[in-house]
Backbone as ProteinMPNN parsed JSONL, in Angstrom:
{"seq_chain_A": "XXXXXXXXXXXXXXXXXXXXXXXXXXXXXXXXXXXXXXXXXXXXXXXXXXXXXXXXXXXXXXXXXXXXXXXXXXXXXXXXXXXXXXXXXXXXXXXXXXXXXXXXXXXXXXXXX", "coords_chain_A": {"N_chain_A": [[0.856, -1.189, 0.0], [0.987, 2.332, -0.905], [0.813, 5.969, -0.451], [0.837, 8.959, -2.662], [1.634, 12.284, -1.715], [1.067, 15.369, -2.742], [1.315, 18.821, -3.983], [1.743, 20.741, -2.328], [2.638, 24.117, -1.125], [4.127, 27.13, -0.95], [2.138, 29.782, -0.099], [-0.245, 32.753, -0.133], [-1.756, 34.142, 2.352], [-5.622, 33.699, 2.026], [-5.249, 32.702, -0.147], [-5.406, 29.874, -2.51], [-5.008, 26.061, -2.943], [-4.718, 23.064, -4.706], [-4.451, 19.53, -3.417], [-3.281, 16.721, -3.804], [-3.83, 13.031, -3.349], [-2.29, 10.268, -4.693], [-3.064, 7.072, -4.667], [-2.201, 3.649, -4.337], [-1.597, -0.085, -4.659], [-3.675, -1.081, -3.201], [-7.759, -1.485, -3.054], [-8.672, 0.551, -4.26], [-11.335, 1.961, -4.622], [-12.703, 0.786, -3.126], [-12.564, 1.739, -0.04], [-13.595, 4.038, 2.153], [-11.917, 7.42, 2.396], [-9.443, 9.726, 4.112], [-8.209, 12.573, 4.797], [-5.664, 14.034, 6.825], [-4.173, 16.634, 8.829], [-0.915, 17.691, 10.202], [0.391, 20.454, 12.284], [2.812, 22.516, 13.295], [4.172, 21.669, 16.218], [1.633, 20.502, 17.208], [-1.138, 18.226, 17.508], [-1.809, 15.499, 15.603], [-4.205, 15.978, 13.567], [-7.931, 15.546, 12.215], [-9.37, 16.039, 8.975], [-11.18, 16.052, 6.658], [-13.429, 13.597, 5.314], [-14.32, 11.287, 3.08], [-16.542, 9.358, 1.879], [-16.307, 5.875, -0.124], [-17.427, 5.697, -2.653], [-17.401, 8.358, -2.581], [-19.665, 10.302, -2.523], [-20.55, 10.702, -0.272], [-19.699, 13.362, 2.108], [-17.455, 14.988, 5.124], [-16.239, 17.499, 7.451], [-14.021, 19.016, 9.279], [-14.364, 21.174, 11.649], [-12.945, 23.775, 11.259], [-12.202, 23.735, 8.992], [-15.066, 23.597, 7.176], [-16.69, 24.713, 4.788], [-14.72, 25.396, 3.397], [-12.865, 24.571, 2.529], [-12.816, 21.357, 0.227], [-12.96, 18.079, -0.113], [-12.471, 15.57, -2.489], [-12.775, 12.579, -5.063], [-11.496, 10.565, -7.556], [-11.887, 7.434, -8.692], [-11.213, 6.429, -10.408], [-8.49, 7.003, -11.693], [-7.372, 6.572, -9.258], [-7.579, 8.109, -6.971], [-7.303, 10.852, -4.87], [-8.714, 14.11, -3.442], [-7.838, 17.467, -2.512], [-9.107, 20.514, -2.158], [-8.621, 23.477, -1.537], [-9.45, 26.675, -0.397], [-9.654, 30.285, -0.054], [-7.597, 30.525, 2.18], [-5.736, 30.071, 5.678], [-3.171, 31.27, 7.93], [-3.546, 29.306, 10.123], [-3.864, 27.173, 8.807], [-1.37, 26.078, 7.815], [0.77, 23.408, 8.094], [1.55, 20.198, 7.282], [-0.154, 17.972, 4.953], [-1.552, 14.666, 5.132], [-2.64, 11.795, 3.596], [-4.97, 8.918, 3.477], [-6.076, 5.565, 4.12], [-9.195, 4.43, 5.388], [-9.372, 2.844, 7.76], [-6.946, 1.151, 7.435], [-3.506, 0.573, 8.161], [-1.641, 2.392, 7.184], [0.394, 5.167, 6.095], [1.134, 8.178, 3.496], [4.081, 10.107, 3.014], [3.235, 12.625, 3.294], [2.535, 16.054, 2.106], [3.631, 19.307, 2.389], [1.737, 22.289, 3.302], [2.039, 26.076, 3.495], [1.032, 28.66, 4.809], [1.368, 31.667, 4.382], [1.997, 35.404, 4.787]], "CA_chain_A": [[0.0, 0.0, 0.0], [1.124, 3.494, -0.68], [0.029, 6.935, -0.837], [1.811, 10.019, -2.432], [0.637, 13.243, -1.558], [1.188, 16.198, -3.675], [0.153, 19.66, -4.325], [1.807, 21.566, -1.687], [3.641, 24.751, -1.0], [3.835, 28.621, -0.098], [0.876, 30.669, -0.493], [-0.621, 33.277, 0.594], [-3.502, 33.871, 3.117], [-6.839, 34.205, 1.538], [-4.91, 32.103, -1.513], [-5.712, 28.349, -2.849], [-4.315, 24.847, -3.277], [-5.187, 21.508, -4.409], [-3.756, 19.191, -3.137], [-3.233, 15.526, -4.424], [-3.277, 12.118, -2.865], [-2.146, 8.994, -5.311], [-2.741, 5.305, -3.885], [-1.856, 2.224, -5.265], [-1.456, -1.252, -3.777], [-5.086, -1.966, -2.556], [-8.56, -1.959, -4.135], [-8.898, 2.266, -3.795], [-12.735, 2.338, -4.914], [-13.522, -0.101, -1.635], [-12.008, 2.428, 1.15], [-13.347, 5.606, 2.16], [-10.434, 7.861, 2.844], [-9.758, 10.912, 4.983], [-7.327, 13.807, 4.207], [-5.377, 14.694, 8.121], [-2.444, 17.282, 9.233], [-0.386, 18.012, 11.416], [1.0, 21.621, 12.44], [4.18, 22.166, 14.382], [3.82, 21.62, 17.72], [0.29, 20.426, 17.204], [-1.279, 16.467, 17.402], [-2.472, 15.23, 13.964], [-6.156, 16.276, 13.005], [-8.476, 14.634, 10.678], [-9.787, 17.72, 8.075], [-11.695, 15.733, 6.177], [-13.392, 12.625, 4.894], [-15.059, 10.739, 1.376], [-16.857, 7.517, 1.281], [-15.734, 5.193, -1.003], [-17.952, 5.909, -3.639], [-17.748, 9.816, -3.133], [-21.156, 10.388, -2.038], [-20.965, 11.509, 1.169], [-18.07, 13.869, 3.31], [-17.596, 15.329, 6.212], [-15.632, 18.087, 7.445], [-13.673, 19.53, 10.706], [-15.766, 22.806, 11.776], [-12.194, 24.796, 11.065], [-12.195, 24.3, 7.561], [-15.973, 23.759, 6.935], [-17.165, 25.826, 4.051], [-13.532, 26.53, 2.578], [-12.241, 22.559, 1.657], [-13.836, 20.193, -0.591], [-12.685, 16.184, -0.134], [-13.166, 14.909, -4.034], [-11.777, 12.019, -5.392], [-11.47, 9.555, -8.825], [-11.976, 6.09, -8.354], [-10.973, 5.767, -11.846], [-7.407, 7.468, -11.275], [-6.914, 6.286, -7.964], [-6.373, 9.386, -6.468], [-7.885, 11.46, -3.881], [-8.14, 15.283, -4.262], [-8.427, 18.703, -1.581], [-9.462, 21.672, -2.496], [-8.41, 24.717, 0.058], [-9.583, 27.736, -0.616], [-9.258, 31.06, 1.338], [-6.663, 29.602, 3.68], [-5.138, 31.112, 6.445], [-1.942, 30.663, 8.392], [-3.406, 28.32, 11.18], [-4.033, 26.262, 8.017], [-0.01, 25.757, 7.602], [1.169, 21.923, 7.987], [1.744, 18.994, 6.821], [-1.563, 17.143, 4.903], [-1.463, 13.301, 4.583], [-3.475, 10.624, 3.379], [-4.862, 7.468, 4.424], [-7.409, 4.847, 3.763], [-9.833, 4.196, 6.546], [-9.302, 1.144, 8.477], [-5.659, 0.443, 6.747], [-2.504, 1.183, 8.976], [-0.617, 2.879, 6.315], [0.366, 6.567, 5.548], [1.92, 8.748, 2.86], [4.867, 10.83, 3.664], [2.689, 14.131, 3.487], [2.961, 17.546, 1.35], [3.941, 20.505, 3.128], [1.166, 23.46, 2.68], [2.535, 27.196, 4.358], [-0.144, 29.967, 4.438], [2.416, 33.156, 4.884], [2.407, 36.373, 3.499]], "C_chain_A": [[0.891, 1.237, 0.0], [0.774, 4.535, -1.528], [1.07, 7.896, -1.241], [1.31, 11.018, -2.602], [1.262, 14.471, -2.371], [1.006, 17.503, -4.061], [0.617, 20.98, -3.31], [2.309, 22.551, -1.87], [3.557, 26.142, -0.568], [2.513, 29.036, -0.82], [0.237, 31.461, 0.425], [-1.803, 33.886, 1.282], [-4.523, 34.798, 2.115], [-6.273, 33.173, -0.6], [-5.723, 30.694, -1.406], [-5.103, 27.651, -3.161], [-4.818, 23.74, -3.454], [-4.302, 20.822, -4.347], [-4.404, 17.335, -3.687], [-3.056, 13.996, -3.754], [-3.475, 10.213, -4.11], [-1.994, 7.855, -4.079], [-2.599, 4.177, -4.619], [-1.501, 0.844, -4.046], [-2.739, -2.138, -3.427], [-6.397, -1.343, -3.721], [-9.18, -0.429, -3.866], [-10.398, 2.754, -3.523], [-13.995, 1.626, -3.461], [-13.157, 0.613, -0.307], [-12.628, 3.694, 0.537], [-11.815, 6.007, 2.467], [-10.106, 9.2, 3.26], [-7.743, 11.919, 4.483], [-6.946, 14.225, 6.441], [-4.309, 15.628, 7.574], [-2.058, 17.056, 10.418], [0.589, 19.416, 11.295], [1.931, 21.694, 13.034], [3.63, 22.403, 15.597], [2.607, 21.387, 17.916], [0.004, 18.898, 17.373], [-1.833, 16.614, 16.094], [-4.108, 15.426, 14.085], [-6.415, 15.977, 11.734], [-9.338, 16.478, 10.229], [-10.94, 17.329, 7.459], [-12.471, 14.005, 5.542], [-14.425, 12.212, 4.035], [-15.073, 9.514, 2.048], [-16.376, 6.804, 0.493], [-16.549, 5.301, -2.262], [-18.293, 7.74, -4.031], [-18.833, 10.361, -3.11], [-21.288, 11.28, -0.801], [-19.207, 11.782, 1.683], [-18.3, 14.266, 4.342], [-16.15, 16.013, 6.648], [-14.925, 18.485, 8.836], [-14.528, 20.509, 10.367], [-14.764, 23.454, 11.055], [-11.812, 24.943, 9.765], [-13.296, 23.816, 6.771], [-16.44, 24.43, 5.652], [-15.655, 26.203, 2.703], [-12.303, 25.232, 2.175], [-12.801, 22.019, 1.333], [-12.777, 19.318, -0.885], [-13.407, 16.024, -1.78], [-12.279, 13.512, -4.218], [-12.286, 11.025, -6.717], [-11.277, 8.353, -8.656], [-11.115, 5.606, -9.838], [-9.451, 6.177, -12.382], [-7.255, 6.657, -9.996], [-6.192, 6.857, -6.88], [-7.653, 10.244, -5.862], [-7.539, 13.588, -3.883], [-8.624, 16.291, -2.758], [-7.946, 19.708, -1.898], [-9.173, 22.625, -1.355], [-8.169, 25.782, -0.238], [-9.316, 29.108, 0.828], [-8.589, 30.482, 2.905], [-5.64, 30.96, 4.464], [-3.93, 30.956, 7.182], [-1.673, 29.96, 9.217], [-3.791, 26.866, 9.941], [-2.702, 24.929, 7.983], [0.373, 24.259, 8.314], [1.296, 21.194, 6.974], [1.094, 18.008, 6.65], [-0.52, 16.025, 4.407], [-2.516, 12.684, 4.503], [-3.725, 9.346, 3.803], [-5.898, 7.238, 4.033], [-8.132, 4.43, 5.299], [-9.634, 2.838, 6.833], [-7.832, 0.242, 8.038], [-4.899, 1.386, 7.92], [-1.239, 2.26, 7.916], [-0.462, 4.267, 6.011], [1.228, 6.936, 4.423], [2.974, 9.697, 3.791], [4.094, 12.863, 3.619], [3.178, 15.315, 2.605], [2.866, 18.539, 2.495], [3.368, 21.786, 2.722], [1.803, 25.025, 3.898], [2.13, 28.059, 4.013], [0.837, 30.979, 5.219], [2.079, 34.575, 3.879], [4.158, 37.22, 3.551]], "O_chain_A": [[1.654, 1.27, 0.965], [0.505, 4.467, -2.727], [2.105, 7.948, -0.576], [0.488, 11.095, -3.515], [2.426, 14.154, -2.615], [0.109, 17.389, -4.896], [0.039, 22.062, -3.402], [2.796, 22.493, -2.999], [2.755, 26.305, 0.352], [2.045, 28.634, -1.885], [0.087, 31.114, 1.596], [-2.823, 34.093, 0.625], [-4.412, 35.929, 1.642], [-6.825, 33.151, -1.7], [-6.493, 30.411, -0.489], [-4.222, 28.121, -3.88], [-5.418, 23.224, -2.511], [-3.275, 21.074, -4.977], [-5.557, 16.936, -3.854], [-1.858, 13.745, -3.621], [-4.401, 9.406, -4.195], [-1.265, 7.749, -3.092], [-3.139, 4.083, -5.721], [-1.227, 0.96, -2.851], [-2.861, -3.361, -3.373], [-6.176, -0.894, -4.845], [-10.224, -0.356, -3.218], [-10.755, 3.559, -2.662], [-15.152, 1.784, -3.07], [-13.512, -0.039, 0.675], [-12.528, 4.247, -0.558], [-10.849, 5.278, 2.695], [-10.673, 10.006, 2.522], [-6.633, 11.654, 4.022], [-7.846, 14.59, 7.197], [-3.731, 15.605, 6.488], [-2.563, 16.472, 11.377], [1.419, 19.514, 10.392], [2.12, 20.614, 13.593], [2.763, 23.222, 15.902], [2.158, 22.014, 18.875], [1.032, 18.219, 17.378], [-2.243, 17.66, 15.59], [-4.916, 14.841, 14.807], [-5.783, 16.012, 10.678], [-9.66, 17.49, 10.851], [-11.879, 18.115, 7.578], [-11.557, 13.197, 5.371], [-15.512, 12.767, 4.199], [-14.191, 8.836, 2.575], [-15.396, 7.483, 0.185], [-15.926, 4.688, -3.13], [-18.905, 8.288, -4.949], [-18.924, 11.177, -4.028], [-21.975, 12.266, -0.536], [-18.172, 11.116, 1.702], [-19.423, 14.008, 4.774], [-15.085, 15.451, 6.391], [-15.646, 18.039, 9.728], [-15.187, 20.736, 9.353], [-15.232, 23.925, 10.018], [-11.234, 25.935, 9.322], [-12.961, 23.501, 5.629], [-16.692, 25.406, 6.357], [-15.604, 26.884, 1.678], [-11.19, 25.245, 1.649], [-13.773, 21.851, 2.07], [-11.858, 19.569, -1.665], [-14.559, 16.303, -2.112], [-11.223, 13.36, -3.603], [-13.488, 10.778, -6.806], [-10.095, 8.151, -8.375], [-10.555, 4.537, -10.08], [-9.138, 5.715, -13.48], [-6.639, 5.667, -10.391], [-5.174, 6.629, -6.227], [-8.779, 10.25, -6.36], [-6.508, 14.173, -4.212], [-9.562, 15.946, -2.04], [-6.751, 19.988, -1.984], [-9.603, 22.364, -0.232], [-7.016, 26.175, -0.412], [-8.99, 29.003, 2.01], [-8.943, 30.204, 4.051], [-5.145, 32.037, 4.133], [-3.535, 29.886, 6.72], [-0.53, 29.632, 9.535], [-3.944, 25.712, 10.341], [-2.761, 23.702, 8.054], [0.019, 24.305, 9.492], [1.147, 21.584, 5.816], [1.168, 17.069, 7.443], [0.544, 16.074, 3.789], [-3.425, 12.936, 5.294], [-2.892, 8.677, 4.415], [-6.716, 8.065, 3.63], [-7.403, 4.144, 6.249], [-9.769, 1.884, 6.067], [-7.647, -0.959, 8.236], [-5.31, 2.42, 8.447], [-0.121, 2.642, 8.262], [-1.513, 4.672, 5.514], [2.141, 6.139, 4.204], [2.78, 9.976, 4.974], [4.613, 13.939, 3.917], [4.398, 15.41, 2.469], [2.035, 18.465, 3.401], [4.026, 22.512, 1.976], [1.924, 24.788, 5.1], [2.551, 28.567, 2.974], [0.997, 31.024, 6.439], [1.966, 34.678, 2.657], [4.519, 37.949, 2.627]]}, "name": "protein", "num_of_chains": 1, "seq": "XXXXXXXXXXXXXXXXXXXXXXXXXXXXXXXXXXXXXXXXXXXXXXXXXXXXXXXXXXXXXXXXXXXXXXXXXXXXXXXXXXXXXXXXXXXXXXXXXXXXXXXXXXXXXXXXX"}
């Protein structure tokens, strides 16, 4: 199983990024799969999460309204949208399939001006 995440880098508050998560190894279209970070000096938080058929998400409150979880079953690739972002945004998103022990090594997003 692995994931590679993608998409990151400087930008600045009130900017946008999508961000990219490729998987390969397992059967992608049978796992929901959730989008976390982690900030410095922070514990890891889940941001977001897709069903396995893309139907249904679900969001943290703190980026509610201003991230959209998408993803291609038919790629095998998982997608987040992050609009008007701000600088408590700044970390390090990774990917993961629900109920699998496995992670990507994470993209590095940094909301600065």
């Amino acid at each position: 199983v692995q994931f590679v995440e993608s998409g990151g880098g400087l930008v600045q508050p009130g900017g946008s990024l999508r961000l990219s998560c490729a998987a390969s190894g397992f059967t992608f279209s049978s796992y929901g799969m959730r989008w976390y970070r982690q900030g410095p000096g922070k514990e890891r938080e889940l941001v977001a999460v897709i069903n396995s058929a893309g139907g249904t998400t679900n969001y943290a409150d703190s980026v509610k309204g201003r991230f959209t979880i998408s993803r291609d079953n038919g790629k095998n690739t998982m997608y987040l949208q992050m609009n008007s972002l701000k600088s408590e945004d700044t970390a390090v998103y990774l990917c993961k399939a629900t109920g699998l022990p496995y992670w990507g090594q994470g993209t590095q997003v940094t909301v600065s001006s």
